[in-house]
One Martini backbone bead per residue (centre of mass of N, CA, C, O) as a GRO file, in nm:
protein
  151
    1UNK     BB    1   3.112  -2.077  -4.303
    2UNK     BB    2   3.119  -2.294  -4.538
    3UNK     BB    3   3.098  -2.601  -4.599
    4UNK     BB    4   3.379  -2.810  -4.812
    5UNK     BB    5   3.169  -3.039  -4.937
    6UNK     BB    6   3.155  -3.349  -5.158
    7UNK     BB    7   2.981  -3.588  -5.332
    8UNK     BB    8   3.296  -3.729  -5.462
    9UNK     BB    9   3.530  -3.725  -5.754
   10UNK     BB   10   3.429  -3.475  -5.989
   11UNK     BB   11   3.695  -3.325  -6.080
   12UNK     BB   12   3.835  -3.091  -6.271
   13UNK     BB   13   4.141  -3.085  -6.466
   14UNK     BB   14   4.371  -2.832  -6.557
   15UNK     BB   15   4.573  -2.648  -6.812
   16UNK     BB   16   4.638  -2.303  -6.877
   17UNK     BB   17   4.997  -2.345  -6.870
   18UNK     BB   18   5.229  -2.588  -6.893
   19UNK     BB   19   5.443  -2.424  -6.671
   20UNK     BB   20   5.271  -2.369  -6.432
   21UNK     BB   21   5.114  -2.591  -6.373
   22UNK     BB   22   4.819  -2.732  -6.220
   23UNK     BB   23   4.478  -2.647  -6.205
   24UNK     BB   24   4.235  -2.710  -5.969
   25UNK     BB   25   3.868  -2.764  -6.054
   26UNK     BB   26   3.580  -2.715  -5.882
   27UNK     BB   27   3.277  -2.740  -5.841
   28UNK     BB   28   3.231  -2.768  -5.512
   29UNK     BB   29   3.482  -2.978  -5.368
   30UNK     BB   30   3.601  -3.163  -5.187
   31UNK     BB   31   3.642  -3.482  -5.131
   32UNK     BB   32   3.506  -3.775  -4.928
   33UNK     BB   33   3.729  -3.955  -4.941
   34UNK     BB   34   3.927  -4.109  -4.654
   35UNK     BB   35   4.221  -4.083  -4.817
   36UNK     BB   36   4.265  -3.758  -4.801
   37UNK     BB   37   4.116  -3.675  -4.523
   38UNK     BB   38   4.172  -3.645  -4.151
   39UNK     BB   39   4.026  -3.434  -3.939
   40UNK     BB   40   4.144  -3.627  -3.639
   41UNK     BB   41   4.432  -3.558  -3.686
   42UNK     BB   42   4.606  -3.647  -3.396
   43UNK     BB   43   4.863  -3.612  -3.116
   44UNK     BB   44   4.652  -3.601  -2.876
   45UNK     BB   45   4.499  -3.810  -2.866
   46UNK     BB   46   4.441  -3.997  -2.571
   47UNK     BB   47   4.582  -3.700  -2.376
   48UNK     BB   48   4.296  -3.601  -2.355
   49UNK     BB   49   4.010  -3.467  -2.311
   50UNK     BB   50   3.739  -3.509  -2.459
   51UNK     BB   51   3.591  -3.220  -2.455
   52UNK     BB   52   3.864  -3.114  -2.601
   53UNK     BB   53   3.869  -3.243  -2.847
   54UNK     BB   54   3.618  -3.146  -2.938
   55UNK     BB   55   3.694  -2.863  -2.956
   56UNK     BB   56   3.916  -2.880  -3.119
   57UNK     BB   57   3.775  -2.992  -3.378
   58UNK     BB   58   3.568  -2.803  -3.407
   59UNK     BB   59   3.740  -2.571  -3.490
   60UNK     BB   60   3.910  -2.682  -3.699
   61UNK     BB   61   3.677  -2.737  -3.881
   62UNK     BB   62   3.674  -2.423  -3.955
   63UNK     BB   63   3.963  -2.421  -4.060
   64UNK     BB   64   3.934  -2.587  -4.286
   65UNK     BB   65   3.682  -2.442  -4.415
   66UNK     BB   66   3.935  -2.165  -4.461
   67UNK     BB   67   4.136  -2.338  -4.647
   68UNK     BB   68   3.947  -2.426  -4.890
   69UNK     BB   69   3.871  -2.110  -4.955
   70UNK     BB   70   4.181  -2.025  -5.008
   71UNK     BB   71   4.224  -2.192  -5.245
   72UNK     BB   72   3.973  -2.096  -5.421
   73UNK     BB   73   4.025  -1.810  -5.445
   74UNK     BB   74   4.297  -1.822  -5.539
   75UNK     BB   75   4.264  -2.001  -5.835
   76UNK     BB   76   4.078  -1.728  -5.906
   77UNK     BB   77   4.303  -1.519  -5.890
   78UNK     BB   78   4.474  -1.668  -6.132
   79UNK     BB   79   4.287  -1.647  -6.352
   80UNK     BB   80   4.278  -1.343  -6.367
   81UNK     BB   81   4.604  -1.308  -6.395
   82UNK     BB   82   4.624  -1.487  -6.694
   83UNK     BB   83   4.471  -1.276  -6.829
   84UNK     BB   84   4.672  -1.077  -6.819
   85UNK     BB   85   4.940  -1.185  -6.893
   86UNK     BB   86   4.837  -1.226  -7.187
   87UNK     BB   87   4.750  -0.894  -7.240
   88UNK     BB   88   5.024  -0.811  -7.192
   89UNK     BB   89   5.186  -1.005  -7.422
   90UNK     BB   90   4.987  -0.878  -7.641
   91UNK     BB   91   5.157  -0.604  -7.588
   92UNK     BB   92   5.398  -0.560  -7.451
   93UNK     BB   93   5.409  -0.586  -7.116
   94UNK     BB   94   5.485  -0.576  -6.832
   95UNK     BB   95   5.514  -0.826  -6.534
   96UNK     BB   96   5.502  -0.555  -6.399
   97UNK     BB   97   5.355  -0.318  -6.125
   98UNK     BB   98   5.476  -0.132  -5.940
   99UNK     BB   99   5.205   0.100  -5.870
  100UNK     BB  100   4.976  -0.145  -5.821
  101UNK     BB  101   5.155  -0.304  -5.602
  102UNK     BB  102   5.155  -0.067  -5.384
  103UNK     BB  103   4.889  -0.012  -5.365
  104UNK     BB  104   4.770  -0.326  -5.291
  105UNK     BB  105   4.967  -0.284  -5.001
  106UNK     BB  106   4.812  -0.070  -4.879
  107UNK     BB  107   4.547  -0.179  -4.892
  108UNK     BB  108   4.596  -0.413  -4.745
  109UNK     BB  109   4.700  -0.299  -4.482
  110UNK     BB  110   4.429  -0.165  -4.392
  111UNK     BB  111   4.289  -0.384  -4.335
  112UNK     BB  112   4.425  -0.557  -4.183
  113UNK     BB  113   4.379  -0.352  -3.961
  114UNK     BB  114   4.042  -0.384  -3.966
  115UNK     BB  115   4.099  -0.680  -3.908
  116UNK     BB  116   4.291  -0.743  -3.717
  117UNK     BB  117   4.614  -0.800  -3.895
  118UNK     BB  118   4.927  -0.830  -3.963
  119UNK     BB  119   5.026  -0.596  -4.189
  120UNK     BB  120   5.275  -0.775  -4.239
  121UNK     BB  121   5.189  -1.036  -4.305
  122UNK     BB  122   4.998  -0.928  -4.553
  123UNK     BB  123   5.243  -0.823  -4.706
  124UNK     BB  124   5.381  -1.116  -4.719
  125UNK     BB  125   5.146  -1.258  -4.868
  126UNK     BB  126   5.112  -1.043  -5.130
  127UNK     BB  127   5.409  -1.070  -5.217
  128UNK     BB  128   5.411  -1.331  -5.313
  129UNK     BB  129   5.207  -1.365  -5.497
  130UNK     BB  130   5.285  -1.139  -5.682
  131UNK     BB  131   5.572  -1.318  -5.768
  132UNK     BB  132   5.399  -1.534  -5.917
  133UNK     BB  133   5.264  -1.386  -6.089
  134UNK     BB  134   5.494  -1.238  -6.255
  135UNK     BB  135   5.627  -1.551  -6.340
  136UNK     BB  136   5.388  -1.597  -6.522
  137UNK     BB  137   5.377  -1.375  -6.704
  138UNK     BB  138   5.692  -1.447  -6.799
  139UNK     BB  139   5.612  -1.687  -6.928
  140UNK     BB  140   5.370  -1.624  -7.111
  141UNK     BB  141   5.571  -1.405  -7.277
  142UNK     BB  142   5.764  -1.629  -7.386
  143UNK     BB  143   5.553  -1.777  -7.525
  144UNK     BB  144   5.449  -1.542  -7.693
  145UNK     BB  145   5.678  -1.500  -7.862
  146UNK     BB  146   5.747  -1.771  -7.952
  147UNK     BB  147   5.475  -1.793  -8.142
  148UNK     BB  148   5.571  -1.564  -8.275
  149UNK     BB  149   5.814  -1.627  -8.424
  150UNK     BB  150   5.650  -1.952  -8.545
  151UNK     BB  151   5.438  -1.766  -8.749
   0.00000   0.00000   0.00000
């Protein structure tokens, strides 16, 4: 897993939807700025031995940059449900698919298992996403609705 880090503050932030919220984009990764993040903050500090700090602190830094990536993942998969959301509202098709839905937690169950973790996990995890993605759709659709009533 390469490490997501960059010299600099200069990322840019987009807002492709008004009522969604803002999603932010970065060119290569987080800022370097130490009052981001600490990666050494622990409540352990100082009450175990160093060698076990670092090796915590070490494997800890592999977890941070998988969940760096699993941001930066999620807002590239959010920006094409966005495209979907419009193609969806301009054609006037529901904000839900049951039957792709069912389809890509059964696909998803199934990796779950092939990569060992737990495919309810990853259902629930699916599910969520699933979830956010159709109020995405719903809020796009009425705002879509709106400018075609006022055209």
């Amino acid at each position: 897993m390469p490490c997501l880090r960059r010299a600099g503050n200069n990322g840019a932030v987009t807002s492709p939807h008004p009522r969604l919220g803002c999603m932010t984009e970065y060119n290569n990764a987080l800022p370097d700025d130490a009052d981001s993040f600490n990666p050494a903050a622990s409540s352990l500090a100082g009450q175990v031995d160093r060698a076990v700090m670092d090796e915590l602190l070490s494997i800890r830094s592999s977890i941070d940059n998988i969940d760096a990536t699993l941001v930066f993942l999620l807002a590239e998969r959010f920006k094409a449900t966005q495209k979907v959301g419009v193609l969806k509202a301009t054609h006037k098709l529901p904000a839900g698919d049951p039957g792709r839905e069912a389809a890509q937690i059964a696909r998803l169950r199934r990796l779950a298992e092939d990569a060992h973790l737990d495919p309810a996990f990853a259902e629930k995890f699916l599910n969520f996403i699933i979830s956010e993605v159709i109020r995405h759709h719903e809020a796009i659709a009425e705002d879509h609705q709106i400018s075609s009533q006022q055209a």
